[in-house]
N, C-alpha and C positions, 0 to 999 in steps of 0.2 A: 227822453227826459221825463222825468215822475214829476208832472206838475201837480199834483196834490202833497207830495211834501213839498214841491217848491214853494207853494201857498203858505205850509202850515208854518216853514223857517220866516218867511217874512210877515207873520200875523206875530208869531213869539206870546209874549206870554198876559198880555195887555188888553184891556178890553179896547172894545173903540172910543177914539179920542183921548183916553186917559195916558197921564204919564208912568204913573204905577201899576202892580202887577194887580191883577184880578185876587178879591180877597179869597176867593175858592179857589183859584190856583195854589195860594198859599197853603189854605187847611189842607188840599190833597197831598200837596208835597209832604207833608209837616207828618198829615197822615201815613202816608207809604214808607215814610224814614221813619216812623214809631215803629211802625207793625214789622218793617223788615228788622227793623233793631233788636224789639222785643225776639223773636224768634230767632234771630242769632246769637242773644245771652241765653236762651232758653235749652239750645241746642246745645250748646258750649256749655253751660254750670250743667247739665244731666250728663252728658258725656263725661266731664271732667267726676262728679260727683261717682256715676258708676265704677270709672274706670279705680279712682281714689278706694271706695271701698272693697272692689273684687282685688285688689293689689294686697290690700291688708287683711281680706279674710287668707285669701293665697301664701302670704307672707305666714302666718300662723300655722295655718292648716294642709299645705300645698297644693298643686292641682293634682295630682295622683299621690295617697299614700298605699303603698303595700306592705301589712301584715303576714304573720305566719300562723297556723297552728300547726302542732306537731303531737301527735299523742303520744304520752311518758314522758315532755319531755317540755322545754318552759319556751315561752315565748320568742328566743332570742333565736336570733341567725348570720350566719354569714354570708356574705356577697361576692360571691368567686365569678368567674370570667363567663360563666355560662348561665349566671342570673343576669350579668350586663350584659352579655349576647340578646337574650331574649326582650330585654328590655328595648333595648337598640332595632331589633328588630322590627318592634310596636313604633315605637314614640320616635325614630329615627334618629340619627345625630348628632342633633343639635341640642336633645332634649340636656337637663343639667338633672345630674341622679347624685344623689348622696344619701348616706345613711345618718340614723340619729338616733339617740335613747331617751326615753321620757322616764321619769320617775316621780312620786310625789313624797314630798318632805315639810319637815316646819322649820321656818326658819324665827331664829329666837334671840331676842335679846334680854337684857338686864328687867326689862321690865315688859314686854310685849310679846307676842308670838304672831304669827299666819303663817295657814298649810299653803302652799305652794307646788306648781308643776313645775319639777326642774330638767329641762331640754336641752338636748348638748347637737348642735351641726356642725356637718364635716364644715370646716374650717376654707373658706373660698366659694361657698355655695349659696343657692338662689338663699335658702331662710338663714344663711350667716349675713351676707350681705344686708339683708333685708331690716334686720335688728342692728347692722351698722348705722344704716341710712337712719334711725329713728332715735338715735344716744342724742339725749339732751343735755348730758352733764358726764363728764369724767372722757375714756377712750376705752374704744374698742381694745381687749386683752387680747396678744396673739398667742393664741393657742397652740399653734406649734410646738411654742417654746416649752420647755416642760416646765419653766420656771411661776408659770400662768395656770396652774389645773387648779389652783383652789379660790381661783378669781370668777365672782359672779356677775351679772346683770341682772338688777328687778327695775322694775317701772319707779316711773315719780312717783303714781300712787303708793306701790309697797313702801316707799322711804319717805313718804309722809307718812301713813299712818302708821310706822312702827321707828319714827323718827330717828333714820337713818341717812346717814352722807357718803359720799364716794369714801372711800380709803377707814371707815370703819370695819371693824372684824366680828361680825356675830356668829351664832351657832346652828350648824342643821343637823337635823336630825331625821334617820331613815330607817326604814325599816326592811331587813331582807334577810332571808332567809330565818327568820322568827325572830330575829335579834334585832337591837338595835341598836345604829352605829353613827357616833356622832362625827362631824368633823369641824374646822373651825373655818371659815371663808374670808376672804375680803372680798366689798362692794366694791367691782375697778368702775362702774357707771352704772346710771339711769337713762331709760329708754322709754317715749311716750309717745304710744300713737294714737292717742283718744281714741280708744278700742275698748273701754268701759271693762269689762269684766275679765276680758282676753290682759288687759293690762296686768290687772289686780291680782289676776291668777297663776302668770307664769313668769317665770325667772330664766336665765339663761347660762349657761354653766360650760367646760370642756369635755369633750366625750371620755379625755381620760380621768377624768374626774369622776363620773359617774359609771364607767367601767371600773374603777377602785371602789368604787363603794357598793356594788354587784358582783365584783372579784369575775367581771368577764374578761375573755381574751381580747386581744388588738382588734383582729378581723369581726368583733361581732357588732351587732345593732340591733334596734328592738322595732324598728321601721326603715322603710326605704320611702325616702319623699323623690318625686318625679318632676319637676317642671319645666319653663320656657316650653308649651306647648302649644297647640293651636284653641282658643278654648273651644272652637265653633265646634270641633268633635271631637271635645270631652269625654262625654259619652261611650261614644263609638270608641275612641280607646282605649277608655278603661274597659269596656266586657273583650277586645282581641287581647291585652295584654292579662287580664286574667286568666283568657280560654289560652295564651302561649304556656304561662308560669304554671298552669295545673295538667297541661297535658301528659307526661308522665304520670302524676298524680291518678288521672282518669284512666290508663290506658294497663298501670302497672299496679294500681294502689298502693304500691309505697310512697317512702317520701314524704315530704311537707305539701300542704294545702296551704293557697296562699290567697289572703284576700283582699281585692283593691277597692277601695274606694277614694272617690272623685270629691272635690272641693263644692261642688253643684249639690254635693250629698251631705257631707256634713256643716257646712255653710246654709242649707236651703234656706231656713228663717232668711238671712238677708238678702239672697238673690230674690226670693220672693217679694219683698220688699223692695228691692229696687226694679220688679218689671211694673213695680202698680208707678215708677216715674214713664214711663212710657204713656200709660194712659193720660198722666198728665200733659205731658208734652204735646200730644194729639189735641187733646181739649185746648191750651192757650195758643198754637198754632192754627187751628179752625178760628177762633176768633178772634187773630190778629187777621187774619185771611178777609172775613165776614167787614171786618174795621176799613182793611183797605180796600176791600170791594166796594164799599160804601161809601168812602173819601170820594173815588175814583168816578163811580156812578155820575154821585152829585156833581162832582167838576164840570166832567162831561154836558150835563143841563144845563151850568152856569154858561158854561164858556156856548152852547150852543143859543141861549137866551140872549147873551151878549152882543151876540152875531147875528142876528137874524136877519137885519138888511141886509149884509155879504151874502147871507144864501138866499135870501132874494134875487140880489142882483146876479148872482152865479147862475139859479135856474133860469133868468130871465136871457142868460145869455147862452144857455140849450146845453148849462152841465146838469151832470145826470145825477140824482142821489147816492149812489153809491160813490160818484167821482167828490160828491162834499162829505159824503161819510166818512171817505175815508181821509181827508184833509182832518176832520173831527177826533178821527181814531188817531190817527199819526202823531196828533198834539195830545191828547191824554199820554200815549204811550212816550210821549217826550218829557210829560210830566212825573210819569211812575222812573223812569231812567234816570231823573234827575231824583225822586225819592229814596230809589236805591241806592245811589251815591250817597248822597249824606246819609243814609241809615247805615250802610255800609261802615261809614266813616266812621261815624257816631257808635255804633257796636264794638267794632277794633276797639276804638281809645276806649271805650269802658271797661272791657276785657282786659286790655293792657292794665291798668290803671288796678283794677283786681287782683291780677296772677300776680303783678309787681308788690303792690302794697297790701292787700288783704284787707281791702275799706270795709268790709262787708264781714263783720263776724257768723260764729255759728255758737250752739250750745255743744260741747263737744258727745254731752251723758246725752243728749236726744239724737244729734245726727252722726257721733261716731268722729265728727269733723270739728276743726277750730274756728273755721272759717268756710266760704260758699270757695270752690275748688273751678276753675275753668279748665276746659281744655279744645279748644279750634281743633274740631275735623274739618280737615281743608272739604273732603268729598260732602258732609252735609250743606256745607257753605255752600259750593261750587252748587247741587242741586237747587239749594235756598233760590240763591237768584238766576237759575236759568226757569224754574216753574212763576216766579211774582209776573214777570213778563210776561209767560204762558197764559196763565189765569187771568190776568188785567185784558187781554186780549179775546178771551173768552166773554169774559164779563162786558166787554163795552160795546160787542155786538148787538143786542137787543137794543140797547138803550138810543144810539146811533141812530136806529129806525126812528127815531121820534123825528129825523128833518123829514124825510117821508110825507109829514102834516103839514110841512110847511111849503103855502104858494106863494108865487112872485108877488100877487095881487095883496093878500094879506099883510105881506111887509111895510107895504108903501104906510099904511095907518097904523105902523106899530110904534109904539113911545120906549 
């Protein structure tokens, strides 16, 4: 039998003689459920936050674009069974490959203009999807159909400032091959992902639409976008999938040169931007940590102050420091168990209460967001509270040592 927790269950949480609980039991519990709390919305809004805008630089930019150059000879290319061989090869799969053309144009009305980037995705794909999930107004145009190629998408912003509504018909205008060639569009929707300038700048179009207005064939594209990949080696697979697609190139010099780059590359401003959340993170979890170390300390004195005749009469009856220490430690660590619980608790329902209702605005032109975005990693959670335990148990060793000072004899005269 452990009679040093058997002691700690029948002291509970009470000083001596009193019916209520010890006022420092209170603050440490109050304590340890702040600081566990704090640091599980801290964890959850940076996670959710990161994950929110590496989705939507991705969604624009993908995680691998591959280019072509080709001398004599113009930008565009086709995608035959031995450029997706090798792709397949790199990225495995699972990865999602599609082709896409970018162009830039003005789009014009009666009284207004803006240049615009107009981008046509294969139809089923990570960036078609992606500009589905974010239509604020109107429906997704299926492109398929042929009946759909002169059906666009611009952001809220473009159709506020050039005050435009779904199912209006304005004018674009392109320039190719020195000429230029107008056509007439309808807006079939508006798409908004508080993406600031990425909003403002580009529009969304059918690939047959923008292959008529380039006069290319079916099979061509002026990019291949790459994604569903692992991001942790990004990296690493953009320079094999490059060193695959130029190998000919190197070995033969003919052929096209092809060049990939990664979302890590042309995104950097904001990943950069988002590893300085990291530092933050470290900073308000060290001192939520420093809070309940210190809740926890103090308890520990209280509740040992409290008690001082019991450890009197404990050593007087030939237990040994360490057997009341660790009665001491057992009841701290019964206090921090019950702070985790309700911090626990208390974090959930705020989280919920967030992801659900969005209490919590944002500015969307500063954070990119409309609102503070959560997202629960179970694995940071699950660490969260197996290290507070850890640590609270580190930290209440030193402090324990103070019954050490205390003798049978001194008890007897103490008030």
């Amino acid at each position: 039998m452990n009679l040093p927790l058997f002691i700690m269950r029948r002291l509970g949480f009470r000083a001596d003689g009193r019916e209520r609980r010890s006022p420092g039991v209170v603050i440490a519990v109050a304590g340890v459920a702040i600081a566990v709390s704090v640091m599980m919305i801290t964890l959850s809004v940076v996670f959710g936050f990161k994950n929110q805008i590496r989705d939507k630089v991705t969604g624009f930019d993908s995680q691998i674009t591959v280019t072509t150059i080709d001398e004599g000879s113009d930008s565009f290319f086709s995608v035959d069974n031995d450029f997706v061989a090798s792709v397949r090869h790199v990225a495995g799969d699972r990865a999602d490959i599609s082709g896409s053309i970018v162009a830039t144009g003005i789009l014009k009305t009666d009284n207004d203009f803006a240049g615009l980037t107009f981008k046509s995705d294969t139809p089923g794909s990570f960036p078609a999807k992606f500009v589905a999930s974010n239509i604020v107004e109107g429906v997704m145009p299926d492109y398929d159909a042929g009946s759909t190629d002169n059906e666009i998408i611009i952001s809220r912003a473009t159709s506020r400032m050039l005050r435009l509504s779904v199912g209006d018909r304005p004018m674009v205008y392109f320039v190719s091959d020195g000429n230029v060639k107008a056509r007439r569009v309808t807006v079939a929707a508006n798409y908004d992902t508080s993406f600031g300038e990425r909003d403002r700048l580009i529009a969304f179009c059918s690939p047959s639409f923008l292959r008529g207005v380039g006069s290319l064939g079916d099979d061509m594209v002026g990019r291949v976008e790459i994604n569903n990949l692992d991001f942790e080696s990004l990296d690493e697979q953009t320079r094999h999938l490059r060193d695959e697609l130029n190998r000919s190139y190197f070995t033969t010099g003919t052929g096209r040169y092809y060049i990939c780059e990664n979302v890590l590359t042309t995104g950097a401003v904001y990943f950069s931007w988002l590893e300085l959340l990291d530092t933050n993170v470290v900073v308000i979890i060290l001192l939520m940590s420093l809070v309940a170390a210190f809740t926890i300390v103090s308890c520990l004195f209280i509740l040992i102050l409290e008690r001082v005749r019991m450890i009197g009469i404990l050593k007087a009856l030939g237990a040994t420091d360490r057997f009341v220490a660790r009665i001491f430690i057992y009841l701290a660590m019964r206090i921090v168990l019950l702070g985790m619980l309700i911090g626990n608790a208390a974090g959930f329902m705020l989280l919920w209460l967030q992801y659900r209702f969005h209490l919590v605005p944002l500015d969307p032109e500063a954070y990119y967001l409309a609102y503070v975005p959560v997202e629960v990693n179970v694995t940071d959670i699950v660490l969260l509270n197996l290290a507070v335990p850890l640590v609270a148990c580190l930290v209440l060793i030193v402090p324990s040592m103070i019954i050490t000072k205390i003798s049978p004899s001194s008890t007897m005269r103490y008030e």
